[in-house]
N, CA, C and O atoms as CSV, one atom per row, in Angstrom:
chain,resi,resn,atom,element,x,y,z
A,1,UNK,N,N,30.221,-7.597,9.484
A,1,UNK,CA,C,29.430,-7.447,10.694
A,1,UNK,C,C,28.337,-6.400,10.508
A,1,UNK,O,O,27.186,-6.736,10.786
A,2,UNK,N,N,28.613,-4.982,10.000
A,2,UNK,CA,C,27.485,-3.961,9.515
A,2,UNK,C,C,27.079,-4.610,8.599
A,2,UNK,O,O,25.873,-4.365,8.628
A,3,UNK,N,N,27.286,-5.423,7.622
A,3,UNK,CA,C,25.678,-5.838,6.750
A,3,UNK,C,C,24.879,-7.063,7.824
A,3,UNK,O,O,23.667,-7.223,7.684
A,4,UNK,N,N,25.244,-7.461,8.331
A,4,UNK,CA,C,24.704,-8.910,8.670
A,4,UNK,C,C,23.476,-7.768,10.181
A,4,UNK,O,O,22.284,-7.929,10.443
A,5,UNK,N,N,24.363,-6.874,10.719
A,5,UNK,CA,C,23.248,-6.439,11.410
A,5,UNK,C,C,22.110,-5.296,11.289
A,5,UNK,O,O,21.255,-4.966,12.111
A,6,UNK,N,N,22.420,-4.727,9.801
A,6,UNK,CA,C,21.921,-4.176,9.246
A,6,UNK,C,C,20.402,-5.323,8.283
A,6,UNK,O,O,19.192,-5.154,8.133
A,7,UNK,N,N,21.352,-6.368,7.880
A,7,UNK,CA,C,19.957,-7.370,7.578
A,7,UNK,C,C,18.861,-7.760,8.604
A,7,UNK,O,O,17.670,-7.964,8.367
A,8,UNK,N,N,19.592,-7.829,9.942
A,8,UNK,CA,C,18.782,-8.133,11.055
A,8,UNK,C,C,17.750,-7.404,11.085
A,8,UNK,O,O,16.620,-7.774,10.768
A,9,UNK,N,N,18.137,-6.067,11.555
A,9,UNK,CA,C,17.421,-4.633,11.511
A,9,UNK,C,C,16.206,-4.633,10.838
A,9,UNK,O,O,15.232,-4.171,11.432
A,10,UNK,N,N,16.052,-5.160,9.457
A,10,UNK,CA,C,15.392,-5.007,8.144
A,10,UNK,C,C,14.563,-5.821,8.345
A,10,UNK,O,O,13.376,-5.499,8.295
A,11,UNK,N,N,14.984,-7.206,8.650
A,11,UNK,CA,C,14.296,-8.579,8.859
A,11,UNK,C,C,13.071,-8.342,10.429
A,11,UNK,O,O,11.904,-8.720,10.529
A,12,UNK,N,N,13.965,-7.561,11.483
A,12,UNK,CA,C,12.922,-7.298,12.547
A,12,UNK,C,C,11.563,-5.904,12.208
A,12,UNK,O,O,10.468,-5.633,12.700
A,13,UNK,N,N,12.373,-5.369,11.181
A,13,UNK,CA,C,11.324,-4.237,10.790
A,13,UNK,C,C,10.322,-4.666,10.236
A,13,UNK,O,O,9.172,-4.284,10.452
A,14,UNK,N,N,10.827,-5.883,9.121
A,14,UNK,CA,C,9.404,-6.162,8.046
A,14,UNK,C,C,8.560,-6.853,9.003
A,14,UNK,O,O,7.347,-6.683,9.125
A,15,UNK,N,N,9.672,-8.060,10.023
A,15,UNK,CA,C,8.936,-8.948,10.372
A,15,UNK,C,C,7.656,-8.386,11.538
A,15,UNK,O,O,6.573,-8.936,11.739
A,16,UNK,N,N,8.142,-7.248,12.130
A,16,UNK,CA,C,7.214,-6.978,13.174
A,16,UNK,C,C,6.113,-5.565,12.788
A,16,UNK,O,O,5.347,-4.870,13.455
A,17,UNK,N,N,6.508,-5.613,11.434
A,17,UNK,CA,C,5.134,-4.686,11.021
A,17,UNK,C,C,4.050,-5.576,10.258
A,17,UNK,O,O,2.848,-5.312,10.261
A,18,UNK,N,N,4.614,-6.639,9.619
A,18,UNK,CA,C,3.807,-7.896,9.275
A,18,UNK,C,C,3.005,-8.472,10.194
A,18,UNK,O,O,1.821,-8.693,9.941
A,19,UNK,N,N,3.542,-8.766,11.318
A,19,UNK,CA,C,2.507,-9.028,12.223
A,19,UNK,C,C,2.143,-8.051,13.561
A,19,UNK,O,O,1.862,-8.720,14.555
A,20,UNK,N,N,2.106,-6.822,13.725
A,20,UNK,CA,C,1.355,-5.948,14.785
A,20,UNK,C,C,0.458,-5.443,14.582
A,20,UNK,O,O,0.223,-4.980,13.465
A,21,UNK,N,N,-0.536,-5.331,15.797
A,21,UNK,CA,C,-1.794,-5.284,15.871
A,21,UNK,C,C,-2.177,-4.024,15.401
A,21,UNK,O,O,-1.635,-2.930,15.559
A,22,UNK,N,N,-3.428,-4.414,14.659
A,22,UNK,CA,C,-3.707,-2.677,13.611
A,22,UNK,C,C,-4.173,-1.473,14.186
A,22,UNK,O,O,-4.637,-1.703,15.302
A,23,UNK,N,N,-4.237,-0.213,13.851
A,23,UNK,CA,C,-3.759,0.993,14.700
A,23,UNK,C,C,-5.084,1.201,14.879
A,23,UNK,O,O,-5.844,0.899,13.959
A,24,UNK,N,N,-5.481,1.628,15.819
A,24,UNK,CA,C,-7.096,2.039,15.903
A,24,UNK,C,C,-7.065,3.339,17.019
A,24,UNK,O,O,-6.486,3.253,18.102
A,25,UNK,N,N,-7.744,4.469,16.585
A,25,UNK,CA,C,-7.548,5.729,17.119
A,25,UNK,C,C,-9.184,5.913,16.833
A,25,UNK,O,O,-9.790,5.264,15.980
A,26,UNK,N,N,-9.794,6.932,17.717
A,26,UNK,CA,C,-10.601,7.789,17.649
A,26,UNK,C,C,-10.679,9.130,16.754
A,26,UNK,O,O,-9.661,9.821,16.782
A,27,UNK,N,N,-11.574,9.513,16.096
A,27,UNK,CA,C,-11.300,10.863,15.652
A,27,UNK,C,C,-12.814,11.461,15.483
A,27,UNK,O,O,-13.818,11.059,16.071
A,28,UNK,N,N,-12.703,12.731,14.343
A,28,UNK,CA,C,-13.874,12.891,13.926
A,28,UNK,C,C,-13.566,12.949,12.390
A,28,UNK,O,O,-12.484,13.194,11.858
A,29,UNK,N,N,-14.738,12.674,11.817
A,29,UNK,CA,C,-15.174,12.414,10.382
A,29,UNK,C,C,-15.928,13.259,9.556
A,29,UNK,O,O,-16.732,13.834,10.290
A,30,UNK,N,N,-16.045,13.559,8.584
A,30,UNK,CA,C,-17.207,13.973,7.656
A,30,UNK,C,C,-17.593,13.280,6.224
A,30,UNK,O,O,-17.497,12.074,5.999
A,31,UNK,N,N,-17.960,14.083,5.477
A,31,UNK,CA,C,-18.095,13.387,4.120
A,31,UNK,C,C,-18.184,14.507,3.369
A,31,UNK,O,O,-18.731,15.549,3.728
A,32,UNK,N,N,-17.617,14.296,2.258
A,32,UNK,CA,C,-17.439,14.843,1.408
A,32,UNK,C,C,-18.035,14.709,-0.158
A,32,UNK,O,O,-18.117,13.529,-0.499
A,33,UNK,N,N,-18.462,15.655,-1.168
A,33,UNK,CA,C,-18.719,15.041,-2.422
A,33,UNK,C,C,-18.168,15.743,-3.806
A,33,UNK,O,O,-16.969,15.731,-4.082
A,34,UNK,N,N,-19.278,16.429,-4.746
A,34,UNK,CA,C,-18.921,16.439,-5.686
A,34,UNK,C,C,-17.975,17.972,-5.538
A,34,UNK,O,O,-17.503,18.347,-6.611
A,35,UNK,N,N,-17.699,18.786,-4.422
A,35,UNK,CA,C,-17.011,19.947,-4.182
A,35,UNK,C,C,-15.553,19.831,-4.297
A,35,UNK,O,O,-14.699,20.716,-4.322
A,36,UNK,N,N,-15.425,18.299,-4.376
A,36,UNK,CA,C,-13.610,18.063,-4.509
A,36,UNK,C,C,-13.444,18.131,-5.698
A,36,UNK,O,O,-12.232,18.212,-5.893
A,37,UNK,N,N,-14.239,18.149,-7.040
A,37,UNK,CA,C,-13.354,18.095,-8.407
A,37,UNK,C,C,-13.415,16.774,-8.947
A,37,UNK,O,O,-13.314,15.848,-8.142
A,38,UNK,N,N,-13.573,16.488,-10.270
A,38,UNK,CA,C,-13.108,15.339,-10.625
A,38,UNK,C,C,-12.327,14.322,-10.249
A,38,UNK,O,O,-12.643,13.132,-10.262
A,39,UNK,N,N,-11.438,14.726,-9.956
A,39,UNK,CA,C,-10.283,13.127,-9.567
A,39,UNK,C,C,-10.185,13.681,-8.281
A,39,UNK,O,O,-10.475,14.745,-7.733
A,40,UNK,N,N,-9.599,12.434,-7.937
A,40,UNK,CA,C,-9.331,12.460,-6.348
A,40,UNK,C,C,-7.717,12.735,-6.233
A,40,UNK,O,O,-7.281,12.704,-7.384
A,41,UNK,N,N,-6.631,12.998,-5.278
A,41,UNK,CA,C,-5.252,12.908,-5.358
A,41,UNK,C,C,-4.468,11.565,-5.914
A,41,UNK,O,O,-3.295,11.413,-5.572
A,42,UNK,N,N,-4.893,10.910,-6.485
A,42,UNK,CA,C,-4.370,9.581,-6.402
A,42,UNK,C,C,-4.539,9.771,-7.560
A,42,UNK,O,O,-3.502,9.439,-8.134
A,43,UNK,N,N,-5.327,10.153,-8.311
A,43,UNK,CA,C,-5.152,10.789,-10.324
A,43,UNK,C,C,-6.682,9.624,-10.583
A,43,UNK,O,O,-6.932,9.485,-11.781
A,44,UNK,N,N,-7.577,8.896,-9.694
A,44,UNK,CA,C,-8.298,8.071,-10.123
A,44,UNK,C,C,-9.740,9.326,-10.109
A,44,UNK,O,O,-9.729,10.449,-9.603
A,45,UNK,N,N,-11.036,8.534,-10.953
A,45,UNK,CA,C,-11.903,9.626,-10.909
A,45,UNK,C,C,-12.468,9.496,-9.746
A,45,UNK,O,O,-12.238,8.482,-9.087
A,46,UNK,N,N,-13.530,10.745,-9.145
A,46,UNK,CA,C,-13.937,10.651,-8.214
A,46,UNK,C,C,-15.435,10.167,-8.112
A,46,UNK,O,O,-16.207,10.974,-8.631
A,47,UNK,N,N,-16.027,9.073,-7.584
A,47,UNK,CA,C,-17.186,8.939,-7.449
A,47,UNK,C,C,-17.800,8.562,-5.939
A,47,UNK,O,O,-17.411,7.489,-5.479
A,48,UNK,N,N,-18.363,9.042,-5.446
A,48,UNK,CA,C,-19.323,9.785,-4.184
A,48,UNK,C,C,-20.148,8.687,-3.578
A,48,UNK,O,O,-20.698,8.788,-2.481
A,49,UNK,N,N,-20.209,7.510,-4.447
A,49,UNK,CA,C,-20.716,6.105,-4.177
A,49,UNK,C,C,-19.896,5.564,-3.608
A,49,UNK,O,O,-20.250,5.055,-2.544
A,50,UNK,N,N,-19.005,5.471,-3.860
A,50,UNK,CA,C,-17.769,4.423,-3.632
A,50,UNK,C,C,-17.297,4.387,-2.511
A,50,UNK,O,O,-17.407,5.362,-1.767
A,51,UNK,N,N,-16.597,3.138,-2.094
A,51,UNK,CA,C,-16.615,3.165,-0.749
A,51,UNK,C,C,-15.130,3.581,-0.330
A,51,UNK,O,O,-14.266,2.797,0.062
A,52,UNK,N,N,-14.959,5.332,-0.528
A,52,UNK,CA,C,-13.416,5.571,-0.396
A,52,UNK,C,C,-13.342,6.301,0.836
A,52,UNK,O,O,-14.274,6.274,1.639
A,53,UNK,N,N,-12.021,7.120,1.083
A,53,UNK,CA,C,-12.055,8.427,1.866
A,53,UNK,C,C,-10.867,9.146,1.749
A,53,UNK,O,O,-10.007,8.534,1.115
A,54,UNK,N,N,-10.546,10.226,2.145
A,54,UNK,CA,C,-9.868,10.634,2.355
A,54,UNK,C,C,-9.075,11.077,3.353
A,54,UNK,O,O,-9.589,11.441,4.411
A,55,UNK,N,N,-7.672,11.112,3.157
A,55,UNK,CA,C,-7.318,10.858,4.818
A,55,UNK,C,C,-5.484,11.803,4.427
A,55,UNK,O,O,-4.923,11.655,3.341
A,56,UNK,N,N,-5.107,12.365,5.161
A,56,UNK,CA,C,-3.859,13.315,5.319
A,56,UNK,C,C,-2.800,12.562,4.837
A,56,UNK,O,O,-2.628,12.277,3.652
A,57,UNK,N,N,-2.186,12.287,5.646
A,57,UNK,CA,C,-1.459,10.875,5.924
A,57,UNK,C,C,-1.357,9.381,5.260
A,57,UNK,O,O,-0.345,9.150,4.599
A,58,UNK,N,N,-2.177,8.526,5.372
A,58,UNK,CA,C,-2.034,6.937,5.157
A,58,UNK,C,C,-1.741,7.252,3.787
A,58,UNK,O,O,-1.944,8.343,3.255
A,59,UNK,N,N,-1.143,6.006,3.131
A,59,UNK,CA,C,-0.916,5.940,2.077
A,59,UNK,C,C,-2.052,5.319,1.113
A,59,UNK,O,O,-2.866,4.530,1.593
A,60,UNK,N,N,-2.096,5.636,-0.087
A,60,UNK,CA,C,-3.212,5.574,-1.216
A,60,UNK,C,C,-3.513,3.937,-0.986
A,60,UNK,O,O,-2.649,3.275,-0.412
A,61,UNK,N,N,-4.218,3.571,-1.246
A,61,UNK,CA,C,-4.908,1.994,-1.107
A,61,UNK,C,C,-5.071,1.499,0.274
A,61,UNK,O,O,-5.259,0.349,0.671
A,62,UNK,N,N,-4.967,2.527,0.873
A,62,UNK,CA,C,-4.541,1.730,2.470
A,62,UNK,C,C,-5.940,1.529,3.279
A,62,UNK,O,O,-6.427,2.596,3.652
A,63,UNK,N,N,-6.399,0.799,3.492
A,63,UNK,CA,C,-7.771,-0.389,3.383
A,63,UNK,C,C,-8.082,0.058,5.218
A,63,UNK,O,O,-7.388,-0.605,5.989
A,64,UNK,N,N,-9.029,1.079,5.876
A,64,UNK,CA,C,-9.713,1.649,6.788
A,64,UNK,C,C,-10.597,1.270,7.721
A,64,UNK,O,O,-11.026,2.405,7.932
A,65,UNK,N,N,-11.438,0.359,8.710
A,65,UNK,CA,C,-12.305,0.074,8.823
A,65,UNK,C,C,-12.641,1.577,10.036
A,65,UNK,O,O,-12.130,1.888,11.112
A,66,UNK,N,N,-13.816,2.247,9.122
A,66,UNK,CA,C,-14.857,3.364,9.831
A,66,UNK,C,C,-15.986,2.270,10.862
A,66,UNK,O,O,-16.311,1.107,10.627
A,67,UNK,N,N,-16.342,3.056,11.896
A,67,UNK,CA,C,-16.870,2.663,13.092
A,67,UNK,C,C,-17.473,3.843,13.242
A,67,UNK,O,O,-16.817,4.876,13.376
A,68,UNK,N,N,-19.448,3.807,13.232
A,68,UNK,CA,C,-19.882,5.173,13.939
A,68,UNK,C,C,-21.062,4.758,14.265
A,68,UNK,O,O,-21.794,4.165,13.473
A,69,UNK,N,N,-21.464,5.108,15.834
A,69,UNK,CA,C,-22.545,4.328,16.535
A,69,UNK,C,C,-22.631,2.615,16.315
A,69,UNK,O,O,-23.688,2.005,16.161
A,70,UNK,N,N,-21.538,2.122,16.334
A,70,UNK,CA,C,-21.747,0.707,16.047
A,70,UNK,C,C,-21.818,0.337,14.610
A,70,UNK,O,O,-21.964,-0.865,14.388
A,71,UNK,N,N,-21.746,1.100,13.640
A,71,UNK,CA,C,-22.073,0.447,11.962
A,71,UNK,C,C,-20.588,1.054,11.580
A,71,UNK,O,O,-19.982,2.069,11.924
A,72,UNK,N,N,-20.319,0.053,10.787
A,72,UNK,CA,C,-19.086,0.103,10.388
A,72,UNK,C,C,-18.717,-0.069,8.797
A,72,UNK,O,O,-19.406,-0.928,8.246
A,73,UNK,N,N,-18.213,0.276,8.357
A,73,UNK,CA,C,-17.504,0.593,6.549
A,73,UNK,C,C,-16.013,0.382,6.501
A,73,UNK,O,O,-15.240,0.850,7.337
A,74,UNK,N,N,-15.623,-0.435,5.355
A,74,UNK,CA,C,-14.845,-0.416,4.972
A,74,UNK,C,C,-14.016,0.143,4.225
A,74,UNK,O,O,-13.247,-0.791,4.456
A,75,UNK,N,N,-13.489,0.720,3.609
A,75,UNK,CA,C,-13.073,2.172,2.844
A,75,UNK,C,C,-11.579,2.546,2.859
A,75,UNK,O,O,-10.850,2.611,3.849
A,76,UNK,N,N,-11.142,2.872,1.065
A,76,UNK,CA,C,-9.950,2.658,0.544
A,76,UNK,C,C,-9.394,3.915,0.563
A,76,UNK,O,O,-9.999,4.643,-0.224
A,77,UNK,N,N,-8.640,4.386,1.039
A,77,UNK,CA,C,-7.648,5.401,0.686
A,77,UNK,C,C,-7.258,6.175,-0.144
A,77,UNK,O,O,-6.048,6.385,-0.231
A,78,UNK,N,N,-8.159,6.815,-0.982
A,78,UNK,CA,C,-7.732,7.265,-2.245
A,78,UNK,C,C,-7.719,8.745,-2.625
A,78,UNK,O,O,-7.872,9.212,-3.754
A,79,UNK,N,N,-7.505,9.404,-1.468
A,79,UNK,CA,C,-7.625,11.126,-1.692
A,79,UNK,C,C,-7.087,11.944,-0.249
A,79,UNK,O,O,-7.090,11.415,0.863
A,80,UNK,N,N,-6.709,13.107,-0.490
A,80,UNK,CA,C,-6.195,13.667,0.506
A,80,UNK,C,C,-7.105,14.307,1.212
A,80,UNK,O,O,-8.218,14.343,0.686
A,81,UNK,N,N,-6.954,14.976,2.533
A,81,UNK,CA,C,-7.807,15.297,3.168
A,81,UNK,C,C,-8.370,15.232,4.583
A,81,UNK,O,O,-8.055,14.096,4.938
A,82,UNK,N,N,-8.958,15.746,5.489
A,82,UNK,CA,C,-9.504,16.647,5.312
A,82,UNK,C,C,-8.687,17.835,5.628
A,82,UNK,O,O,-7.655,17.740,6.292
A,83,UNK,N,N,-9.255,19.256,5.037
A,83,UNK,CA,C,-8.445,20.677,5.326
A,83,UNK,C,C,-8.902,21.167,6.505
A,83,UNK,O,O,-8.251,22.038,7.083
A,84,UNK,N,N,-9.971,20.728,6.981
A,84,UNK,CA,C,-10.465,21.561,8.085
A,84,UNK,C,C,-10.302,21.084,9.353
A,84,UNK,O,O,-10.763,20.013,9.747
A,85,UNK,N,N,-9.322,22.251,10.342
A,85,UNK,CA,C,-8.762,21.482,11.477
A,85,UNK,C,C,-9.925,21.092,12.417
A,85,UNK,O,O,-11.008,21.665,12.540
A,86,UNK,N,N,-9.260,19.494,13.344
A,86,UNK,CA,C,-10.217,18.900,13.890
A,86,UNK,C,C,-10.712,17.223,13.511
A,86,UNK,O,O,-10.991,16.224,14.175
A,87,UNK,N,N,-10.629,17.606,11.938
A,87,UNK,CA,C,-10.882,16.520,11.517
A,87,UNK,C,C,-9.948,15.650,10.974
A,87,UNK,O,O,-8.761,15.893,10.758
A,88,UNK,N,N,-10.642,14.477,10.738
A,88,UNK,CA,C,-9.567,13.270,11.062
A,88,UNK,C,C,-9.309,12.667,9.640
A,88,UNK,O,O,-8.215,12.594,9.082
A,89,UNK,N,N,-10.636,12.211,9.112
A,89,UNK,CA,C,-10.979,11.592,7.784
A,89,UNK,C,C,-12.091,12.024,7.343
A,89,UNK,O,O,-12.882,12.456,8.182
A,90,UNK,N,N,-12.516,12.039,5.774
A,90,UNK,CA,C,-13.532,11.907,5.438
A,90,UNK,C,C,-14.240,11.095,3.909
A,90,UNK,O,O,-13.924,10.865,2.742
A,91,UNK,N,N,-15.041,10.945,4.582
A,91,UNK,CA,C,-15.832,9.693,4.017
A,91,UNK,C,C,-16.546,10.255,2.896
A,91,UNK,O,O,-17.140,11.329,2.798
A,92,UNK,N,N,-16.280,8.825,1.634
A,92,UNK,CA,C,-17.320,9.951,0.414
A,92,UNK,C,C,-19.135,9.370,0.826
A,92,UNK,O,O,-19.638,8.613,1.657
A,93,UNK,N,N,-19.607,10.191,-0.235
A,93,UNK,CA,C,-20.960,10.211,0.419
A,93,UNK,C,C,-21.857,8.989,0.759
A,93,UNK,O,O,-22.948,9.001,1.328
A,94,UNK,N,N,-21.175,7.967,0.300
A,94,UNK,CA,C,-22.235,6.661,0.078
A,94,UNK,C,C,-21.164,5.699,1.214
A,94,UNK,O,O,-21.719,4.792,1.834
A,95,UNK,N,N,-20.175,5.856,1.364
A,95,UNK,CA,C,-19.697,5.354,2.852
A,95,UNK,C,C,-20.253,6.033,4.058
A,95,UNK,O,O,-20.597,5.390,5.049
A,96,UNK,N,N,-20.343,7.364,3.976
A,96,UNK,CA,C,-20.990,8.021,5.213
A,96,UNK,C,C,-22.467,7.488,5.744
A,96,UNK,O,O,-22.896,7.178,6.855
A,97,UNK,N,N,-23.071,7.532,4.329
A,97,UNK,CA,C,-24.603,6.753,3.942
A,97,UNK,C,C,-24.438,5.952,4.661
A,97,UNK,O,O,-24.874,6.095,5.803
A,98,UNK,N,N,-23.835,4.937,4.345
A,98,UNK,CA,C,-23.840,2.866,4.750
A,98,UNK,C,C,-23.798,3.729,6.343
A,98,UNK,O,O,-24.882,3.642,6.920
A,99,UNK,N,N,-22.654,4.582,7.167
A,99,UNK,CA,C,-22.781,4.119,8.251
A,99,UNK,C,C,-23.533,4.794,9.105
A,99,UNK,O,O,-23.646,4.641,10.322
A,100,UNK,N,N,-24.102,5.639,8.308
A,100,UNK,CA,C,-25.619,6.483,9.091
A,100,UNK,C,C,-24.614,7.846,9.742
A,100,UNK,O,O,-24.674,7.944,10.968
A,101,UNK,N,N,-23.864,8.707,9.140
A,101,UNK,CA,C,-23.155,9.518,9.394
A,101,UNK,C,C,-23.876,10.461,9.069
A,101,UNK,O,O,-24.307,10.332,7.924
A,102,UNK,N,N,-24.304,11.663,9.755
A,102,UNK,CA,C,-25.126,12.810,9.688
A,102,UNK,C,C,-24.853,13.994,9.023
A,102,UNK,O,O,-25.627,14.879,8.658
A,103,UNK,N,N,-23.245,13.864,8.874
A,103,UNK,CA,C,-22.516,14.910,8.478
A,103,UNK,C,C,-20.732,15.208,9.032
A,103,UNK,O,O,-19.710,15.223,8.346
A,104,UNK,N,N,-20.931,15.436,10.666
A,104,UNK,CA,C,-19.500,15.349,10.674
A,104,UNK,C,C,-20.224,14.883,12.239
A,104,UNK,O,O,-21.315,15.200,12.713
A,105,UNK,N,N,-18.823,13.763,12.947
A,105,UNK,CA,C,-18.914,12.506,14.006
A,105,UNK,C,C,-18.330,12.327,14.464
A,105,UNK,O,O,-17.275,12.706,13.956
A,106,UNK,N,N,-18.126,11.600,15.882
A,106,UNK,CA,C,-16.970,10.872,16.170
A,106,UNK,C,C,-16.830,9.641,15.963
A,106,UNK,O,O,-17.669,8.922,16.507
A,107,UNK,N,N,-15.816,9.012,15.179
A,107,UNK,CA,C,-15.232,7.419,14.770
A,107,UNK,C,C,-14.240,6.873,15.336
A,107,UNK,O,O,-13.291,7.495,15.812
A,108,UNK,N,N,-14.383,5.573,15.332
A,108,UNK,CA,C,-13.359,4.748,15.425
A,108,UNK,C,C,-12.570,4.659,14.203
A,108,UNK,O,O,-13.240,4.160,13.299
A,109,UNK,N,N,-11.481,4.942,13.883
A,109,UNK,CA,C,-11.060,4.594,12.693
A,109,UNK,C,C,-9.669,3.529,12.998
A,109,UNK,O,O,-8.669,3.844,13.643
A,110,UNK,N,N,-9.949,2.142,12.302
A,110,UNK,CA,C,-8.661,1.216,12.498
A,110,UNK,C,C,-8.363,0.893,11.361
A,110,UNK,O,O,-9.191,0.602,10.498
A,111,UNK,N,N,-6.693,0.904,11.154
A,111,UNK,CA,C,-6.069,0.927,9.633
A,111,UNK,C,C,-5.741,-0.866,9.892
A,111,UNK,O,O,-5.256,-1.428,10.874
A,112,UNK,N,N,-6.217,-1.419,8.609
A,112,UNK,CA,C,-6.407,-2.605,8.553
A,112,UNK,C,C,-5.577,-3.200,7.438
A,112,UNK,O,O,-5.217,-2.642,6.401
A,113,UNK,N,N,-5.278,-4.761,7.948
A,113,UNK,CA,C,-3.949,-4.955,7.559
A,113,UNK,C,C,-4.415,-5.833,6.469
A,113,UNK,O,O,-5.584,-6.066,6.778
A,114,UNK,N,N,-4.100,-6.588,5.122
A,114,UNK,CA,C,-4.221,-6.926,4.486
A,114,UNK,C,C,-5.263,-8.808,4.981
A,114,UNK,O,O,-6.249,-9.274,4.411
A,115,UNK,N,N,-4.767,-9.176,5.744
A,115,UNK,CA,C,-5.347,-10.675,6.458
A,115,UNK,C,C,-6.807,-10.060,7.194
A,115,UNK,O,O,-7.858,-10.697,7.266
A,116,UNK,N,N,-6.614,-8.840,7.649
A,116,UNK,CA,C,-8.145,-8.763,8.246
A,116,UNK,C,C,-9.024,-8.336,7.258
A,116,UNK,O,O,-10.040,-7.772,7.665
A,117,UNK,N,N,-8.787,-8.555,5.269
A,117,UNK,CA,C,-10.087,-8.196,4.982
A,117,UNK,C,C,-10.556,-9.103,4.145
A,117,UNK,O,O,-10.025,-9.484,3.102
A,118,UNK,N,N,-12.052,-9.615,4.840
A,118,UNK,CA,C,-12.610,-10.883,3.545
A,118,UNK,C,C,-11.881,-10.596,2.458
A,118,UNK,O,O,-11.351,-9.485,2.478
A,119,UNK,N,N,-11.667,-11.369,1.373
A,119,UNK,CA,C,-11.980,-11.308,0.099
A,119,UNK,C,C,-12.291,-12.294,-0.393
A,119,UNK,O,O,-11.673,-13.359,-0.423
A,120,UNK,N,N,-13.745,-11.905,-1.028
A,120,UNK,CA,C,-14.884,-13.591,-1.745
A,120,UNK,C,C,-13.445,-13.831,-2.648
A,120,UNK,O,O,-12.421,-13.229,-2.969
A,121,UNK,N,N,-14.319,-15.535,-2.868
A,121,UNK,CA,C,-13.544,-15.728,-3.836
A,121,UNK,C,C,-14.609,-16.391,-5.272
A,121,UNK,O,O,-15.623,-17.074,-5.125
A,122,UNK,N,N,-14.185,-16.076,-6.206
A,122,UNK,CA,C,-15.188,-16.588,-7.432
A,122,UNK,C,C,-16.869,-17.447,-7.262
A,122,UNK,O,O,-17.165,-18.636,-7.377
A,123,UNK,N,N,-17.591,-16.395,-6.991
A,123,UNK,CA,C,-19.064,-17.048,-6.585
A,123,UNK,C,C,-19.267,-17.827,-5.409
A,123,UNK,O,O,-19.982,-18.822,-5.293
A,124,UNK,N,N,-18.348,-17.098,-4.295
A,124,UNK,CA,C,-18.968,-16.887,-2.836
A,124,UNK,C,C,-19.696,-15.235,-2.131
A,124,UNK,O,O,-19.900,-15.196,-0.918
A,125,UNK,N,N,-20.026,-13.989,-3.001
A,125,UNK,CA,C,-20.192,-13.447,-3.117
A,125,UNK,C,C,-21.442,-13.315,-1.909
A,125,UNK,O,O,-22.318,-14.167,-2.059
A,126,UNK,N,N,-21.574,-12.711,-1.160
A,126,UNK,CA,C,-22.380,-12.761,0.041
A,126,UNK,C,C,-22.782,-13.907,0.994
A,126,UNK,O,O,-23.774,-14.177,1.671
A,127,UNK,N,N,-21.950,-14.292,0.827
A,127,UNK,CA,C,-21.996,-15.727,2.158
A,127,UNK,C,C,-20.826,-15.238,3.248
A,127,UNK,O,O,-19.651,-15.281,2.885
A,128,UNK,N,N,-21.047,-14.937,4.112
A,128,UNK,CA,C,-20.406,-14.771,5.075
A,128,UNK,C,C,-20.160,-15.506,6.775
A,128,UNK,O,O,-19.337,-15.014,7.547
């Protein structure tokens, strides 16, 4: 009887984080660049183009959609951060770029689930 409702348990956990609606909170943002060091926490190198951020909490790869004044970025999880209280996430420099971020903002930030993100497939590459 304890395994069978212990499987239940497991089965309602996966099943209802598989499908609930993705978390979307307000915060504030900044950006960050070459002042973090070579690698990022995740042991990958760091580059300031890329469309990453850093964030306290979420776990490494965990796929972001940024929201500021209406322009929005997509952006991977790959560093810890930010230290300075207040803030929420921050964006490396060429995500902040794309969304016209001035420096530090208020965002929408919604953690996005694997089904909500395009991915082209072999030479559909900007057709949307």
């Amino acid at each position: 009887m304890r395994a069978k409702s212990l499987a239940t348990l497991i089965f309602c956990a996966a099943f209802g984080a598989a499908h609930a609606e993705p978390a979307v909170k307000t915060g504030i943002a900044s950006f960050y660049g070459y002042e973090s060091g070579p690698r990022t926490a995740s042991g990958e190198r760091f580059d300031p183009n890329a469309m990453t951020a850093a964030h306290r909490t979420l776990p490494f790869g965990a796929l972001v959609r940024v929201t500021y004044q209406g322009r929005s970025v997509v952006v991977r999880i790959n560093d810890r951060g930010p230290f300075v209280r207040g803030r929420d996430i921050d964006l490396s420099e060429g995500a902040a770029r794309r969304i016209g971020l001035p420096g530090v903002g208020a965002v929408t930030i919604e953690v996005l689930r694997p089904a909500d993100v395009y991915i082209p497939k072999r030479g559909d590459w900007g057709v949307f």
